[in-house]
DSSP file (Angstrom, degrees, kcal/mol; ACC not computed):
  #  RESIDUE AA STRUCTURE BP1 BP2  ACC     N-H-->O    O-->H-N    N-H-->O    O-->H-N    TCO  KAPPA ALPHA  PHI   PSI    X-CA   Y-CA   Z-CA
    1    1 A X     >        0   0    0      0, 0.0     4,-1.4     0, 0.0     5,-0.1   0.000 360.0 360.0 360.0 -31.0    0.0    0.0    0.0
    2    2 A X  H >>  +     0   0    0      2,-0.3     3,-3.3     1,-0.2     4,-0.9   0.927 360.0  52.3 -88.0 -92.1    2.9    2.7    0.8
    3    3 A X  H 3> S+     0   0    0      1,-0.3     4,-4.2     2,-0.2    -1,-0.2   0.616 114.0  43.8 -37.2 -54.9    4.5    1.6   -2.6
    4    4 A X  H 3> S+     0   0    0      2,-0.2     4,-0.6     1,-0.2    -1,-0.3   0.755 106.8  55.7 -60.2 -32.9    1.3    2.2   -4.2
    5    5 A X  H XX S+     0   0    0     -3,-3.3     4,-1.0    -4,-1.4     3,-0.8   0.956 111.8  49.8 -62.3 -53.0    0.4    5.6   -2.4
    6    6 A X  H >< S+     0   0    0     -4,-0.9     3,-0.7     1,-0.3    -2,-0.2   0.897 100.9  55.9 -76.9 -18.0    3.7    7.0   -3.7
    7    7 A X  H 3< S+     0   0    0     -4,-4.2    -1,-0.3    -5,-0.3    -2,-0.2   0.815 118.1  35.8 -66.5 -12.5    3.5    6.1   -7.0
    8    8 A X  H << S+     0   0    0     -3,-0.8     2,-0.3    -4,-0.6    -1,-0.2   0.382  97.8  98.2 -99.7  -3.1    0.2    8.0   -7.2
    9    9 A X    <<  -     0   0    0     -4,-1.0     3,-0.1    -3,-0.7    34,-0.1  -0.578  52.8-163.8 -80.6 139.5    1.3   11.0   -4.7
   10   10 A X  S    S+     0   0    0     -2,-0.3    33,-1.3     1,-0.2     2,-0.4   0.469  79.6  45.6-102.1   8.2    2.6   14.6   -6.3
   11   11 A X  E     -a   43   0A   0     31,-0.2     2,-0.8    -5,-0.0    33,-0.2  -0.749  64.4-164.3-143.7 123.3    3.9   15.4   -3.1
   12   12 A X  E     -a   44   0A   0     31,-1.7    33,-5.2    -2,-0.4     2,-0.8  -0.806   4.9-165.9-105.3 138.1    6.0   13.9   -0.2
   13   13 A X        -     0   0    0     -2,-0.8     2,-0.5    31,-0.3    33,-0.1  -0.842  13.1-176.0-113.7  86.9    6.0   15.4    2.8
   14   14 A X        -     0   0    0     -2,-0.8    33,-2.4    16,-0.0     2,-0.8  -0.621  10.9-157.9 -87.3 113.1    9.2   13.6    4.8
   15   15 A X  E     -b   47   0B   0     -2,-0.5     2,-0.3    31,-0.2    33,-0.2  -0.856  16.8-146.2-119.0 114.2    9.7   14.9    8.7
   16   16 A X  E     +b   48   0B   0     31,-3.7    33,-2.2    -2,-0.8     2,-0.2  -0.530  27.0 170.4 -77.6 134.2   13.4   14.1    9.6
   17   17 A X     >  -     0   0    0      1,-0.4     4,-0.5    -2,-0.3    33,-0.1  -0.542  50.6-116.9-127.6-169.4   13.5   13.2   12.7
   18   18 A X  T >4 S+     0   0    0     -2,-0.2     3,-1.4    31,-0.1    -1,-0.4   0.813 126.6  53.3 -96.9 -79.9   16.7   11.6   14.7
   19   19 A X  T 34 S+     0   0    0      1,-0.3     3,-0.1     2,-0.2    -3,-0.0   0.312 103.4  63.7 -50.3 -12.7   14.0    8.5   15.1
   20   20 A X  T >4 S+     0   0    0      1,-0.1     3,-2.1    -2,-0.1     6,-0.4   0.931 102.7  45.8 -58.4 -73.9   13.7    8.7   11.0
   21   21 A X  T << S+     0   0    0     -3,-1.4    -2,-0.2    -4,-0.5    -1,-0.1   0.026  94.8  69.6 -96.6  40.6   16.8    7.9   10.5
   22   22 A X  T 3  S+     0   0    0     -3,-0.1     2,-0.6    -2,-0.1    -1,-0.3  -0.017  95.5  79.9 -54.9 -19.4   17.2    4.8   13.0
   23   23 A X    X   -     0   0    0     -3,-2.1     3,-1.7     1,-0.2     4,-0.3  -0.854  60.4-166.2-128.3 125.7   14.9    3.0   10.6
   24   24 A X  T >  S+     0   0    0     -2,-0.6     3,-1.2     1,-0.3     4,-0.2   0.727  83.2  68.8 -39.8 -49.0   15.7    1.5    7.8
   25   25 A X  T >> S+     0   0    0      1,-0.3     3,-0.7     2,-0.2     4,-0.6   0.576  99.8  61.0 -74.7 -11.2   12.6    0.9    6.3
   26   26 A X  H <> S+     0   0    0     -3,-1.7     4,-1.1    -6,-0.4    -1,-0.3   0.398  94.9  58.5 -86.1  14.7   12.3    4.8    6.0
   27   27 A X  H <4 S+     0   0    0     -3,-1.2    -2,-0.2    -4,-0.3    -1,-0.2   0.524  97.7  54.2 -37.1 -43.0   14.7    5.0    4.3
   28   28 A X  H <> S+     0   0    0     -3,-0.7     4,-0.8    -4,-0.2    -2,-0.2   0.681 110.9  50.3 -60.7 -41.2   13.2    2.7    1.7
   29   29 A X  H  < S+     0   0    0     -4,-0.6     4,-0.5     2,-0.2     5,-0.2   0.850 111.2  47.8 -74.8 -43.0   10.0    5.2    1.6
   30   30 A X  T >X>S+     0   0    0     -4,-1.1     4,-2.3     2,-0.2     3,-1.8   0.917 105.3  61.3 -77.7 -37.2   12.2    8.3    1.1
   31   31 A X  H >>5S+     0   0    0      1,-0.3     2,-1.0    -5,-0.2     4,-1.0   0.526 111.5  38.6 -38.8-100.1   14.3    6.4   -1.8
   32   32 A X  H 3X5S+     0   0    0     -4,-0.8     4,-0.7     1,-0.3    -1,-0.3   0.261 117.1  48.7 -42.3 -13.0   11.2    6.0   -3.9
   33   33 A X  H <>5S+     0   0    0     -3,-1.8     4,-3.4    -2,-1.0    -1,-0.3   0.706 112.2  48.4-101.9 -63.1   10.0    9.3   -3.0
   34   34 A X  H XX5S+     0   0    0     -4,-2.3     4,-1.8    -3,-0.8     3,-0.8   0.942 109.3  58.7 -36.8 -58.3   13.5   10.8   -3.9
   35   35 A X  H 3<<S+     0   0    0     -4,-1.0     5,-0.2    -5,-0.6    -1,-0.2   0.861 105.3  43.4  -8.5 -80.8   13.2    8.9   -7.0
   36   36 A X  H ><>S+     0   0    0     -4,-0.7     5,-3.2     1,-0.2     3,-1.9   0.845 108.0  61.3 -43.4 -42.4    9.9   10.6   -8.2
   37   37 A X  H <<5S+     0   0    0     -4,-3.4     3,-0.5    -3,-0.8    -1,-0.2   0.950 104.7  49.4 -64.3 -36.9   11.3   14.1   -7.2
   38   38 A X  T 3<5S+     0   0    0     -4,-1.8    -1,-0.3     1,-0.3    -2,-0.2  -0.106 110.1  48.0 -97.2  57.0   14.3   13.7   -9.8
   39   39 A X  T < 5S-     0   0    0     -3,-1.9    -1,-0.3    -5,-0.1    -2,-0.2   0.004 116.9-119.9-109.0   3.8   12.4   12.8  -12.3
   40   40 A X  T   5S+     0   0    0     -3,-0.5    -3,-0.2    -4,-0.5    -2,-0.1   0.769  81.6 115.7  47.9  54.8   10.1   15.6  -11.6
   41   41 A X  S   <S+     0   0    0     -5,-3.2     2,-0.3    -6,-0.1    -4,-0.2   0.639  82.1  33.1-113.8 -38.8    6.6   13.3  -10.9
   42   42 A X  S    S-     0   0    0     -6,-0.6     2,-0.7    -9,-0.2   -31,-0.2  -0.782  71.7-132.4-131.5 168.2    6.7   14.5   -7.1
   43   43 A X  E     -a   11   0A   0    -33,-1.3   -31,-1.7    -2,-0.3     2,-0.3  -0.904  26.8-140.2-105.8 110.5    7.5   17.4   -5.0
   44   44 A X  E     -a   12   0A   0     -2,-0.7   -31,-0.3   -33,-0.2     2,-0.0  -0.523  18.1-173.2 -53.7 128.2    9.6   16.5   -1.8
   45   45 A X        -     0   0    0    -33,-5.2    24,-0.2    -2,-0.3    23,-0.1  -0.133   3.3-171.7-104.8  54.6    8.5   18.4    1.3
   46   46 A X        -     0   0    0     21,-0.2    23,-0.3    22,-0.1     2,-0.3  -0.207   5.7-163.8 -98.3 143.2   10.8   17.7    4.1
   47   47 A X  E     -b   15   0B   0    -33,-2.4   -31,-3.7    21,-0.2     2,-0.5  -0.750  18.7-131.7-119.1 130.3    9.9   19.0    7.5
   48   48 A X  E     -bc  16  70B   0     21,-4.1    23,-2.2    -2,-0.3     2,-1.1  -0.911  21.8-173.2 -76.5 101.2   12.8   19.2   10.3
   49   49 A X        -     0   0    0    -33,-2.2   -31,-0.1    -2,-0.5     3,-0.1  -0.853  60.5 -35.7-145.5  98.3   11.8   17.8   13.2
   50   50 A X  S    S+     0   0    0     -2,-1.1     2,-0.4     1,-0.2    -1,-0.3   0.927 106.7 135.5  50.8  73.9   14.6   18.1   16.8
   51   51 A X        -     0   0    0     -3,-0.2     2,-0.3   -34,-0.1    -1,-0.2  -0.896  56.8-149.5-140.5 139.3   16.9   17.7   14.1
   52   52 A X     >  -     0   0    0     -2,-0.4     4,-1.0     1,-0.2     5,-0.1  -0.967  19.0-126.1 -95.2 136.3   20.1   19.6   13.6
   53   53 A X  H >> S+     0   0    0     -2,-0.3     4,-2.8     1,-0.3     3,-1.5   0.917 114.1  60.9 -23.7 -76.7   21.8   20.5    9.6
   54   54 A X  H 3>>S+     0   0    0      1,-0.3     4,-2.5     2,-0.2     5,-0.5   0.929 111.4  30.3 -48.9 -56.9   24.6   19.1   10.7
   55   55 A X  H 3>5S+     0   0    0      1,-0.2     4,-0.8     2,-0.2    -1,-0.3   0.865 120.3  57.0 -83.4   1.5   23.0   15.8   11.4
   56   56 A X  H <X5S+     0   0    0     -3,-1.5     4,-2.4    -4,-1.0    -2,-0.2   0.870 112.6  39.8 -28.4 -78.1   20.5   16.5    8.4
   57   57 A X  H  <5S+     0   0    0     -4,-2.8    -2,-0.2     1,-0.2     4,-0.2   0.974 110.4  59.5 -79.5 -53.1   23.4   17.0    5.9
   58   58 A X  H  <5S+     0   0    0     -4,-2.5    -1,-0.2     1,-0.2    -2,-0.2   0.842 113.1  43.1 -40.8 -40.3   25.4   13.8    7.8
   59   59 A X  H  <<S-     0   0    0     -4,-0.8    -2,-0.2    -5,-0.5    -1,-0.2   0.917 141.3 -13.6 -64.7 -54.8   22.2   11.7    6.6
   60   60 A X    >X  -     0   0    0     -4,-2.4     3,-1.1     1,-0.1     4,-0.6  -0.592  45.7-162.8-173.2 121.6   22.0   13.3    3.1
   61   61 A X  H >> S+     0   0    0      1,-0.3     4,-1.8     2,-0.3     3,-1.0   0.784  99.3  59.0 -78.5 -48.2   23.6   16.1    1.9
   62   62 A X  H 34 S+     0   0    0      1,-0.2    -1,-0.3     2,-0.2    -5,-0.1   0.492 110.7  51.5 -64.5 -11.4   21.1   16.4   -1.2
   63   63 A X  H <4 S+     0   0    0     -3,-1.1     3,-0.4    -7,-0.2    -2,-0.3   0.607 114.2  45.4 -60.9 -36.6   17.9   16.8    2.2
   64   64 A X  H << S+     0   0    0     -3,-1.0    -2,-0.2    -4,-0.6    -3,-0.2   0.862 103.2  55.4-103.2 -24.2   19.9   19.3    3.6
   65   65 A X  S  < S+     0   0    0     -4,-1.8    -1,-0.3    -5,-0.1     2,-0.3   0.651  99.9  79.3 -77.5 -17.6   20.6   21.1    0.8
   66   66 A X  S    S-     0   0    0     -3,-0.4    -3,-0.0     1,-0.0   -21,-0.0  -0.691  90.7 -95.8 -76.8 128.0   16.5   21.5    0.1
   67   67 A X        +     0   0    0     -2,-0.3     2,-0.3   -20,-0.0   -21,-0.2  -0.383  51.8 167.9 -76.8 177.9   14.4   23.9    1.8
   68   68 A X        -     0   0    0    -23,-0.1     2,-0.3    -4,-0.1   -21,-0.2  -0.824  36.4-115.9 139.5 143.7   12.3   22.7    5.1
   69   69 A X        -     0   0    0    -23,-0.3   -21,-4.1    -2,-0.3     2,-0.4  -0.780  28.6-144.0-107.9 160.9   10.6   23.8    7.5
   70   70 A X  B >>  -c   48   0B   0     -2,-0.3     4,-2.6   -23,-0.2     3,-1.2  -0.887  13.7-137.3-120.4 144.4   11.9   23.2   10.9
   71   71 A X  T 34 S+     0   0    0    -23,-2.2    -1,-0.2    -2,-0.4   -22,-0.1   0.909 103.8  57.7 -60.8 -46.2    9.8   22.5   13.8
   72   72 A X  T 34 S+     0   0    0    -24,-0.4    -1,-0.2     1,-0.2     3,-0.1   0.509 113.9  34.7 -37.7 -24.6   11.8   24.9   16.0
   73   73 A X  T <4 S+     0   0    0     -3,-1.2     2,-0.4     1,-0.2    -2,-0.2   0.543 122.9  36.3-121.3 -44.8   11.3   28.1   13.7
   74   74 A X  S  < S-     0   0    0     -4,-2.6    -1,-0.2     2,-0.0    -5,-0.0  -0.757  87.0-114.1-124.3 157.8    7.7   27.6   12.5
   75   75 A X        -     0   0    0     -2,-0.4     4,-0.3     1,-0.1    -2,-0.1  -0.304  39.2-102.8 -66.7-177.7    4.2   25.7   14.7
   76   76 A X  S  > S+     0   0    0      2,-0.2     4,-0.8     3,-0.1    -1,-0.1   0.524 124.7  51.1  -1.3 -65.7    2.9   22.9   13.7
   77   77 A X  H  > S+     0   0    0      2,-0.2     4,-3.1     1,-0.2    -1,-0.1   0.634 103.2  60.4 -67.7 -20.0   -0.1   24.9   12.1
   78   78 A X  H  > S+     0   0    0      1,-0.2     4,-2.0     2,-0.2    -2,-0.2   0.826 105.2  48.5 -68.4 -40.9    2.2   27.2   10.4
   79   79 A X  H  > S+     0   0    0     -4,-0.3     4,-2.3     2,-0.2     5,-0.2   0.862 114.7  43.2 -61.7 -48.8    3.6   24.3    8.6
   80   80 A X  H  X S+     0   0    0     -4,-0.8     4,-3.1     2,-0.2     5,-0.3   0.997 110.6  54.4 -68.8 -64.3    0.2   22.9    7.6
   81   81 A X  H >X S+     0   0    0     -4,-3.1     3,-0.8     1,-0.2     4,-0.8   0.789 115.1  41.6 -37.2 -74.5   -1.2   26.2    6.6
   82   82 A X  H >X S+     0   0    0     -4,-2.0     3,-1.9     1,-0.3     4,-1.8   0.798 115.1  50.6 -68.3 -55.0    1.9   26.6    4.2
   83   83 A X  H 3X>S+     0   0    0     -4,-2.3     4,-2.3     1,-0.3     5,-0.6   0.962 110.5  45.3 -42.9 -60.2    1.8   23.1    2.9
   84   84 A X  H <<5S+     0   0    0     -4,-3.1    -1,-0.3    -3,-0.8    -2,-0.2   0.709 112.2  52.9 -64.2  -8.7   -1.8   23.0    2.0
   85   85 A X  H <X>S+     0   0    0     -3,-1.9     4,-2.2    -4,-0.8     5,-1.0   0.830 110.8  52.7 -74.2 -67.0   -1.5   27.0    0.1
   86   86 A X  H ><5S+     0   0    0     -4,-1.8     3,-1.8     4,-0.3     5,-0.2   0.881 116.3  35.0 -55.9 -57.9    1.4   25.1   -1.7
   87   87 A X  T 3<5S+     0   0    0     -4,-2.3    -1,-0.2     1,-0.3    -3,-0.2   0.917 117.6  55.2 -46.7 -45.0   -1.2   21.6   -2.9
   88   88 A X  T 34<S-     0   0    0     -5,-0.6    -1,-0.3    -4,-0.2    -2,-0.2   0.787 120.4-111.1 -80.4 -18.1   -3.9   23.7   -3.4
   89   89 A X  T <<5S+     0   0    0     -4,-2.2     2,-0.4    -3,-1.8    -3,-0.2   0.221  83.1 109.4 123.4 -35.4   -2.2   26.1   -5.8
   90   90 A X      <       0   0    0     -5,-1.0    -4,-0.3     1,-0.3    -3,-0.1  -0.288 360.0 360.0 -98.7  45.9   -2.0   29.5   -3.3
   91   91 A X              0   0    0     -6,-0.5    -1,-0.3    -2,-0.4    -5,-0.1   0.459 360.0 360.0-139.4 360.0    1.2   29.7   -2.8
């Protein structure tokens, strides 16, 4: 079913977390999502989440190098609002 969501999704929305990347199998989910983006079938959206750049860019330098929002700078709702302007068209 997750294989199947992202091949139909035009956006992923990834929240790096420290506890992201401890599991493998997301790892598998952003690979296929990465996939999509450089072929330019999806939009990555990656969300920062008790995360530092440093360990951001130690994970993958081509994530760190993307803009995000970080839990630290913007709410929770700030994030949604701007993510759902960006789907919908209004941003």
């Amino acid at each position: 079913k997750i294989d199947k969501g992202l091949a139909k999704s035009r956006f992923g929305i990834v929240v790096l977390s420290r506890n992201f990347i401890k599991k493998g199998w997301t790892n598998y989910e952003l690979d296929g999502i990465i996939t999509r983006m450089v072929s330019g079938e999806q939009v990555l959206l990656p969300i920062w989440h008790e995360i530092t750049k440093k360990e951001v860019m130690d994970f993958s330098p081509s994530i760190a190098d993307r803009v995000a929002r970080n839990t630290s700078l913007f709410t929770v709702e700030e994030i949604a609002v701007e993510i759902s302007d960006l789907i919908h068209g209004n941003a």
